[in-house]
Structures are given as structure tokens and as C-alpha cells.
Z-matrix of the N, CA and C atoms (Angstrom, degrees):
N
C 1 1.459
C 2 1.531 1 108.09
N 3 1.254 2 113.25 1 143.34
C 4 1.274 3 115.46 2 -165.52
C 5 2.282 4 97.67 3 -83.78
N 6 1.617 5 81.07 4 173.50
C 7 1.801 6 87.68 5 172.56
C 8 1.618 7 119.39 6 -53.79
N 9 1.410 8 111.98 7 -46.09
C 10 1.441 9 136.36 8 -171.95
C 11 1.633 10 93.50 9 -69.57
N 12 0.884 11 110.93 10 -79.81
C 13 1.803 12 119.48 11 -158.78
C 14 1.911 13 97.55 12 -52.49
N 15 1.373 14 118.79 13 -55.75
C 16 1.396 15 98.67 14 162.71
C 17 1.444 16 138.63 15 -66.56
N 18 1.585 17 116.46 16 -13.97
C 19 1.265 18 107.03 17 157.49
C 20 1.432 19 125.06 18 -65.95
N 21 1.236 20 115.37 19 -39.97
C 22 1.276 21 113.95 20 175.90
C 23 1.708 22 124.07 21 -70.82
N 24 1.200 23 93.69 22 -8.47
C 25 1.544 24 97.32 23 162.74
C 26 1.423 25 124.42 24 -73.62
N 27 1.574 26 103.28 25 -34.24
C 28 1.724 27 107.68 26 179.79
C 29 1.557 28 112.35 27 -86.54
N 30 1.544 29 94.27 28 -25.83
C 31 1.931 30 98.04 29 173.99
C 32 1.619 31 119.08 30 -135.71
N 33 1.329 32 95.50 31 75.39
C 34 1.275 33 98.92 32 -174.53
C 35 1.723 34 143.00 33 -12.14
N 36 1.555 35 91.28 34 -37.91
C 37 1.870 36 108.63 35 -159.45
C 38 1.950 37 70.73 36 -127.16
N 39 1.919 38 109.84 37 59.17
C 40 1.755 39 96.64 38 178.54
C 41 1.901 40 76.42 39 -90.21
N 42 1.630 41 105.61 40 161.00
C 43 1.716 42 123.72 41 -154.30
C 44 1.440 43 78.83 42 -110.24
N 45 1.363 44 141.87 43 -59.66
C 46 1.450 45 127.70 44 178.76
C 47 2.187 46 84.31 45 100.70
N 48 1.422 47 86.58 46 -171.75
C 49 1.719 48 78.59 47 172.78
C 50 1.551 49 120.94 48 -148.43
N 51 1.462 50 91.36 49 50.62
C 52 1.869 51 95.70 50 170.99
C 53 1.366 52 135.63 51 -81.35
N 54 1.286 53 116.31 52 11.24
C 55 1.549 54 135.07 53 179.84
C 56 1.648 55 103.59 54 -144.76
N 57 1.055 56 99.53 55 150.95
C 58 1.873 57 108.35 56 162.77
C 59 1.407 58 121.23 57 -53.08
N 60 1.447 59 106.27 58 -44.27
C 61 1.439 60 103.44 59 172.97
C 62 1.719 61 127.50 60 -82.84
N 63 1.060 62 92.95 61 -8.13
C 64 1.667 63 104.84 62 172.88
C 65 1.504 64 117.98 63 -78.73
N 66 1.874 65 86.96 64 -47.22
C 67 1.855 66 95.51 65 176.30
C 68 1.631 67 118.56 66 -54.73
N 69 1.428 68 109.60 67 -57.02
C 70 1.755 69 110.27 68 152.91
C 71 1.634 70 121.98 69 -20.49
N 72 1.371 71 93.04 70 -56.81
C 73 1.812 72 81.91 71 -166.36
C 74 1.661 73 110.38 72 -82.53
N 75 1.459 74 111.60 73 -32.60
C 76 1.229 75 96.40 74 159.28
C 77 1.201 76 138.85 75 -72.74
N 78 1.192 77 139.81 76 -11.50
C 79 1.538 78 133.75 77 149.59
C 80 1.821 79 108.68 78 -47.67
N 81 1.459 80 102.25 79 -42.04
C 82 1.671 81 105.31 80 -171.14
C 83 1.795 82 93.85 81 -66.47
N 84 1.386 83 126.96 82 -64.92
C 85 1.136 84 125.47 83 -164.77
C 86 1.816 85 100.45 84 -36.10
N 87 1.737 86 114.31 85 -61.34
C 88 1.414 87 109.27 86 -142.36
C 89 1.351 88 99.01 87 -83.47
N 90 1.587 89 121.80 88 -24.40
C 91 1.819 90 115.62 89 158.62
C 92 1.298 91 99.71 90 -49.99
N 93 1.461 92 152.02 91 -68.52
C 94 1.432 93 158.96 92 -178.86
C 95 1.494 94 111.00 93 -17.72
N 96 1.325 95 103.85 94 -57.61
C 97 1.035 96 122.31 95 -168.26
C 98 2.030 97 110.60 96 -86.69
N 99 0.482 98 106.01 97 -28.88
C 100 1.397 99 120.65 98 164.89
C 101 1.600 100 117.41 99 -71.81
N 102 1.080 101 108.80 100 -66.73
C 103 1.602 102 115.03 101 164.08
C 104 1.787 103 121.16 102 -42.46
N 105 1.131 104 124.81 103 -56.46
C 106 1.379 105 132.40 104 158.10
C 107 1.419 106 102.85 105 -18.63
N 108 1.114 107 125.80 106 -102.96
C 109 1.342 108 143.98 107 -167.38
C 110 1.878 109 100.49 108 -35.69
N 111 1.239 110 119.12 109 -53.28
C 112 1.373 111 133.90 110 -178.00
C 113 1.625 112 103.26 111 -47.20
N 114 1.802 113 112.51 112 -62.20
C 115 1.225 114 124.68 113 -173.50
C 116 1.754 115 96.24 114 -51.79
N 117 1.383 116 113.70 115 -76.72
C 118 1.706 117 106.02 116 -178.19
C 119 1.733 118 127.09 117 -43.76
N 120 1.310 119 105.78 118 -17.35
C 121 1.372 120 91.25 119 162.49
C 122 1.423 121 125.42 120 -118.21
N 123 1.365 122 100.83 121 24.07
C 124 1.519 123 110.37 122 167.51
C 125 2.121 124 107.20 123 -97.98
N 126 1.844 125 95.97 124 -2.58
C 127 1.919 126 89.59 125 -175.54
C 128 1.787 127 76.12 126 -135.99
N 129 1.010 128 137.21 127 19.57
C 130 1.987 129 133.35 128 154.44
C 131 1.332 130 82.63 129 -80.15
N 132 1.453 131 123.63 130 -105.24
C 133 1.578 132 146.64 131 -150.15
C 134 1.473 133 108.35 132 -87.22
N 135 1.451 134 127.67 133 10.08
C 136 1.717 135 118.07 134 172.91
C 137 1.449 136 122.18 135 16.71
N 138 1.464 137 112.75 136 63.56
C 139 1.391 138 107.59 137 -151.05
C 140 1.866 139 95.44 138 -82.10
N 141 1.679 140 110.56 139 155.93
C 142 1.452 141 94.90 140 173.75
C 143 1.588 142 106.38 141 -140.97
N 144 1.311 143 112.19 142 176.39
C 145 1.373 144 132.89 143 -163.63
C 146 1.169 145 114.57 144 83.28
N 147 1.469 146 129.88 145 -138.57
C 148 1.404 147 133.73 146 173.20
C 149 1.805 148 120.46 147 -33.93
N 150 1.473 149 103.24 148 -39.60
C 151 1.283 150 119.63 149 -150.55
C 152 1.507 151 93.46 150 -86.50
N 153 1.420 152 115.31 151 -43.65
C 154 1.317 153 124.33 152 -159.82
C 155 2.000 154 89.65 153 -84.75
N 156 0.868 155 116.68 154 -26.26
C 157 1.766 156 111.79 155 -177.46
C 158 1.740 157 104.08 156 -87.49
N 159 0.919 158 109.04 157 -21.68
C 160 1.795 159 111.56 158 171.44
C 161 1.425 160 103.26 159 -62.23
N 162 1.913 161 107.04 160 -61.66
C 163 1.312 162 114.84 161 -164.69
C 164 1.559 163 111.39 162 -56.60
N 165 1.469 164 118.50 163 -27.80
C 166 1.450 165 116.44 164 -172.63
C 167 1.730 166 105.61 165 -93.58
N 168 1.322 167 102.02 166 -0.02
C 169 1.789 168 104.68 167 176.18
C 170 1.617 169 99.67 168 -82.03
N 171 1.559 170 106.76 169 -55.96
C 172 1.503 171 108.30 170 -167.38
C 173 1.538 172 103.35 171 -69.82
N 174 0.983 173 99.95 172 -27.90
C 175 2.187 174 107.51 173 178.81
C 176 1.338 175 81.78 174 -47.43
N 177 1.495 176 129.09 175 -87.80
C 178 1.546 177 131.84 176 -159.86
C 179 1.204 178 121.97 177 -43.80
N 180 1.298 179 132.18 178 -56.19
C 181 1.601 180 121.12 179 168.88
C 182 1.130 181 120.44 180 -68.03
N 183 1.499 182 143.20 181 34.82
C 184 0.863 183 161.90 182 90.52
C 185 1.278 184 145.27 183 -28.18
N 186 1.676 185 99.95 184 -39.47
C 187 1.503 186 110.33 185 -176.27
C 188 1.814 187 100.25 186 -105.56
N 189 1.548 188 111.41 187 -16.35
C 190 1.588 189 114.50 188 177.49
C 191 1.684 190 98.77 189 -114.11
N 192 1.510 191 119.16 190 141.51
C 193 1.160 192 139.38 191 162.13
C 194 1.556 193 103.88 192 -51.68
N 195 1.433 194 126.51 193 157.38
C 196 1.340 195 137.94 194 174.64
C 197 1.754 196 88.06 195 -96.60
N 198 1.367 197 133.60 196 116.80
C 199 1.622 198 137.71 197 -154.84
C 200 1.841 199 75.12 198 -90.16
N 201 1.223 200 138.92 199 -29.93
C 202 1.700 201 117.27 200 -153.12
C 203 1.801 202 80.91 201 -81.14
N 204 1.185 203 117.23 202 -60.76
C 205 1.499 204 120.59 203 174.59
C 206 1.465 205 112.59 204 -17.56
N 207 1.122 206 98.98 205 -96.68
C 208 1.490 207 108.02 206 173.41
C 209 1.323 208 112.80 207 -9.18
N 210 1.115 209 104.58 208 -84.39
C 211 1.477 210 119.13 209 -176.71
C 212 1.372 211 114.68 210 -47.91
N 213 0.759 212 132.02 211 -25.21
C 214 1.464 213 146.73 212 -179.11
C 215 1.429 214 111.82 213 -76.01
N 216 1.713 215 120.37 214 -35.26
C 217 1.186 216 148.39 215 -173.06
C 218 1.359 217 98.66 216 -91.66
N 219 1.546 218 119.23 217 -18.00
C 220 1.421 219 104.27 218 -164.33
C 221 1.723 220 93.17 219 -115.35
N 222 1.173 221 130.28 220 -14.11
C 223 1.708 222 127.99 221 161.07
C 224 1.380 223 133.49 222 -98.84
N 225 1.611 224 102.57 223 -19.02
C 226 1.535 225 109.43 224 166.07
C 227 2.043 226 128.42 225 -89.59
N 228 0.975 227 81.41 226 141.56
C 229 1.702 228 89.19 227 -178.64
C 230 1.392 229 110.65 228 -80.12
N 231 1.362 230 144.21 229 96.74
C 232 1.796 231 130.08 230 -175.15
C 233 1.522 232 97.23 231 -83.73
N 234 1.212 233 108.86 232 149.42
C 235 1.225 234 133.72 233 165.55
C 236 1.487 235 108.95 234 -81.49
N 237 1.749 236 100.90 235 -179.28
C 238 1.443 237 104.15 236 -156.04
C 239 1.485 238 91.57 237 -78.90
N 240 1.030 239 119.37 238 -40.87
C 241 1.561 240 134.52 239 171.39
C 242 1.561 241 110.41 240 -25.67
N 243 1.463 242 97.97 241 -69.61
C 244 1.564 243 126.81 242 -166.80
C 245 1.971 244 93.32 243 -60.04
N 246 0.924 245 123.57 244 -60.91
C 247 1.288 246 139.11 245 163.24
C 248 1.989 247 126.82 246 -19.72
N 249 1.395 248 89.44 247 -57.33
C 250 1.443 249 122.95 248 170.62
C 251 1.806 250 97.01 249 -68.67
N 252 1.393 251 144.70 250 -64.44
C 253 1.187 252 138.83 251 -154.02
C 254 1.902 253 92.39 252 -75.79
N 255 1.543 254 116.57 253 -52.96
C 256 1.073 255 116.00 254 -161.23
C 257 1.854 256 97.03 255 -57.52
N 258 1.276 257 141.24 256 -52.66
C 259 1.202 258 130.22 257 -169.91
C 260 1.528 259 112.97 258 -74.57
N 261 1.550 260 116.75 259 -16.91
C 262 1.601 261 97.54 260 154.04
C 263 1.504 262 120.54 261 -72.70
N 264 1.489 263 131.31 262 -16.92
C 265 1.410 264 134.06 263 170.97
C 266 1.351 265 90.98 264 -66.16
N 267 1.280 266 128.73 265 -45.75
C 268 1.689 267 107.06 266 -154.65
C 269 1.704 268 94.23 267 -77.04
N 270 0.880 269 136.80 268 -40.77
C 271 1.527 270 153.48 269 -169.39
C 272 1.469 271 93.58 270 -50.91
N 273 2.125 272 111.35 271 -69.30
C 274 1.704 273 65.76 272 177.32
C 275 1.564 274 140.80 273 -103.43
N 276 1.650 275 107.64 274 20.47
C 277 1.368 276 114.02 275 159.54
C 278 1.550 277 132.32 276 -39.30
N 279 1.887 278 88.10 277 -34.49
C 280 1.384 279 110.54 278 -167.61
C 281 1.583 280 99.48 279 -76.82
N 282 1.467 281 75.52 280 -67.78
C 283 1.913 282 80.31 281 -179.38
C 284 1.877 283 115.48 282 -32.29
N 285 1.089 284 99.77 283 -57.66
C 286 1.817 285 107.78 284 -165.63
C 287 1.724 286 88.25 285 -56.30
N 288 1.199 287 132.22 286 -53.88
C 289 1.781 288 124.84 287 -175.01
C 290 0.892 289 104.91 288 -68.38
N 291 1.269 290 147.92 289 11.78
C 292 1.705 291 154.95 290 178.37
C 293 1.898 292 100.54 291 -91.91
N 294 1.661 293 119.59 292 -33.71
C 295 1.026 294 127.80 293 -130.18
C 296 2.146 295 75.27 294 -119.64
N 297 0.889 296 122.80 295 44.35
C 298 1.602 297 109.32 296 -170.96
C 299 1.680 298 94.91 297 -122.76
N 300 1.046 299 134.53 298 -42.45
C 301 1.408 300 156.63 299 -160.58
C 302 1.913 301 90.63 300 -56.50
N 303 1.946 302 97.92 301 -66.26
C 304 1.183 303 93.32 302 177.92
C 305 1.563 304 129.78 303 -90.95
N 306 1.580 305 124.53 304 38.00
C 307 1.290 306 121.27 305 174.68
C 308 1.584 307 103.35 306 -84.30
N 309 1.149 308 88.21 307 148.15
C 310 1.474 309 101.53 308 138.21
C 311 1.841 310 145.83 309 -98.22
N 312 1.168 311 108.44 310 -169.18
C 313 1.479 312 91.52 311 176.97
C 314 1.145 313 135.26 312 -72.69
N 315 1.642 314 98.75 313 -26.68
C 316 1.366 315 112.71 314 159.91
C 317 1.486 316 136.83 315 -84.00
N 318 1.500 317 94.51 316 6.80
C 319 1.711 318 81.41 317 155.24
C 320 1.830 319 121.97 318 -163.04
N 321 1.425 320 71.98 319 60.08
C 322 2.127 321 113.18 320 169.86
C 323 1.527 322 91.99 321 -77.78
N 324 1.402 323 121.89 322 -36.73
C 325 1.687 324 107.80 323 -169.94
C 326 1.379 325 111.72 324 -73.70
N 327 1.523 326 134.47 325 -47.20
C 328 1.132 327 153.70 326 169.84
C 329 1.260 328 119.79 327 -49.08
N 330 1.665 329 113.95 328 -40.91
C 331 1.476 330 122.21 329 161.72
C 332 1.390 331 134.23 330 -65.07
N 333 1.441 332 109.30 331 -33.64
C 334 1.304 333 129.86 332 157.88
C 335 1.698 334 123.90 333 -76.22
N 336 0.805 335 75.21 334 -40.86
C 337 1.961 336 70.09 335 157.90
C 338 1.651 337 119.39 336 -79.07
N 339 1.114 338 135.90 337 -17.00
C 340 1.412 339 169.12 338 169.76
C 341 1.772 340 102.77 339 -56.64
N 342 1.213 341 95.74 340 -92.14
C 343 1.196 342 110.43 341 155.72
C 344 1.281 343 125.40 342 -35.60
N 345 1.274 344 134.67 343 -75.77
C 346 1.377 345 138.38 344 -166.26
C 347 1.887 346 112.19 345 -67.12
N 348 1.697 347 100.60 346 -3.02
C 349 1.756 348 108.43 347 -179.63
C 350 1.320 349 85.14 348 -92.08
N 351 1.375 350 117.13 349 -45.02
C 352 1.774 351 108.51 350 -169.52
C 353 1.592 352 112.15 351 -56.72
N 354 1.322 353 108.81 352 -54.86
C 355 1.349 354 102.22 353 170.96
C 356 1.204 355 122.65 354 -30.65
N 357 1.231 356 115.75 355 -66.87
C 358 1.694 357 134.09 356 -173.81
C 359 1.676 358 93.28 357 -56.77
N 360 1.292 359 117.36 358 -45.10
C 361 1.472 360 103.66 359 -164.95
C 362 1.865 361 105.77 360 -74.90
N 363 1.343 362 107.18 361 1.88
C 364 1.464 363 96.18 362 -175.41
C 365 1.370 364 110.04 363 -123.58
N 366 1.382 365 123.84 364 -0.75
C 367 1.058 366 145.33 365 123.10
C 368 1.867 367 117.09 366 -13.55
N 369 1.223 368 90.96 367 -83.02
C 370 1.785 369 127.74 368 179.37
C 371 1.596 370 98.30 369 -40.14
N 372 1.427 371 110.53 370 -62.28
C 373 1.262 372 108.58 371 -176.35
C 374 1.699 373 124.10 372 -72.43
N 375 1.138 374 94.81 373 -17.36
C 376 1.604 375 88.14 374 155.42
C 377 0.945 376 146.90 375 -67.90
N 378 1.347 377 112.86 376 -53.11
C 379 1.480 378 148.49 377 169.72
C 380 1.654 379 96.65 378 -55.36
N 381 1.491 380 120.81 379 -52.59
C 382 1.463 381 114.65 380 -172.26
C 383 1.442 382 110.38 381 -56.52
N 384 1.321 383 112.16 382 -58.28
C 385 1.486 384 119.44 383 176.58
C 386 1.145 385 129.20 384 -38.16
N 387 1.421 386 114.73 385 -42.36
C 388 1.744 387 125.38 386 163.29
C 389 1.251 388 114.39 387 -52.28
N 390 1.430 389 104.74 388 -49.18
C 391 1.236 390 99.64 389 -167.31
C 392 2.017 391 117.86 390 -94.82
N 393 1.139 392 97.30 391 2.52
C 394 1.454 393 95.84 392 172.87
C 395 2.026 394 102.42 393 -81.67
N 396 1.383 395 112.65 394 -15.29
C 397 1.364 396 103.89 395 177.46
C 398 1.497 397 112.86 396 -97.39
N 399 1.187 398 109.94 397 30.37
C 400 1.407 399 111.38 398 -160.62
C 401 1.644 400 101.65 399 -134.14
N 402 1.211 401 94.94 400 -7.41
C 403 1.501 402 104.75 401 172.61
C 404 2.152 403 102.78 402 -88.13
């Protein structure tokens, strides 16, 4: 199954990012969707100390847009290329919040670190893309 056809399996109305206003809502959808899974296993396993202050870090950028992102999403044009990398980031954002149902307690730390690289790694690819046309 391709990147596209399984995203849209996990988010039906997923916006993809061929307009400015689409790119917006899909960052909101796949934080959305990411967060869910996060919220239930932050009130399943209430994990605490280190583990439990990660989980409420990655909970939050989740619930707030990255504003340089955005914006970035909202003046740059991605290519088909650029397009293609960003829906394997969402793929495995998705995937890794797919994987929350069956954790356990012992390995909320590993998942959250998991997660919170993907972010950053899809992050990265935004920001790179802009700026490789900007050269």
C-alpha cells in the first residue's frame, strides 16, 4: 500500500499538501492524530518521572503547531519530491500512534522517544525543502 492510500485510511478527510490551506490542516490532522493515542496512554499507564515528563512534552507539540513550520508550509511551494518524503514522515508518525494500544509500561519510554525523533525528523524535512529552493 502506498504512503497516500494508507494515510487516508487512518484519516480519512487526510488534506495531503497541495495548497497552503491544505498544508495547515494537515499538519493539524496528523498532530491530531498522533496526540490521541499519546493522551490514552498518558490516563492507561500514568507513567511518571522522566518518562511521564517526556510523555507530557510530546503530548504538547502536538496540541500547538511548530509557528516556523507552518509558516514555512504556508510560503513554500513543495515539489512532487518534497511531497513524496513529507507523506512517508506522516506514515510513520501514524504508524508509531498505531503502536500505543499495545504498550506497555515498560516501553512508553522507547515509544516516546520514537515518536518525538519523528517529529523532529519531519520537522527537518520541511524546513530542508524550503530551504534547498532558496539556495
Amino acid at each position: 500500500m502506498d504512503d497516500i492510500a494508507f494515510l487516508h485510511g487512518r484519516i480519512e478527510s487526510y488534506a495531503d499538501y497541495t495548497n497552503d490551506d491544505r498544508r495547515q490542516l494537515v499538519d493539524e490532522q496528523v498532530r491530531a492524530y498522533v496526540g490521541e493515542p499519546l493522551a490514552r496512554v498518558l490516563e492507561r499507564l500514568a507513567p511518571d518521572g522522566s518518562v511521564g515528563e517526556a510523555l507530557a512534552r510530546v503530548l504538547l507539540r502536538c496540541q500547538f503547531a511548530d509557528q516556523t513550520v507552518v509558516r514555512t508550509l504556508e510560503v513554500d511551494e513543495p515539489t512532487a519530491s518534497d511531497m513524496q518524503s513529507f507523506h512517508r514522515a506522516d506514515r510513520e508518525l501514524i504508524t508509531l500512534a498505531d503502536e500505543a494500544d499495545a504498550l506497555g509500561s515498560d516501553d512508553v519510554g522507547a515509544w516516546i522517544t520514537r515518536i518525538d525523533a519523528a517529529l523532529d525528523g519531519r520537522v527537518r524535512l520541511v524546513m530542508d525543502a524550503a530551504a534547498s529552493r532558496m539556495i
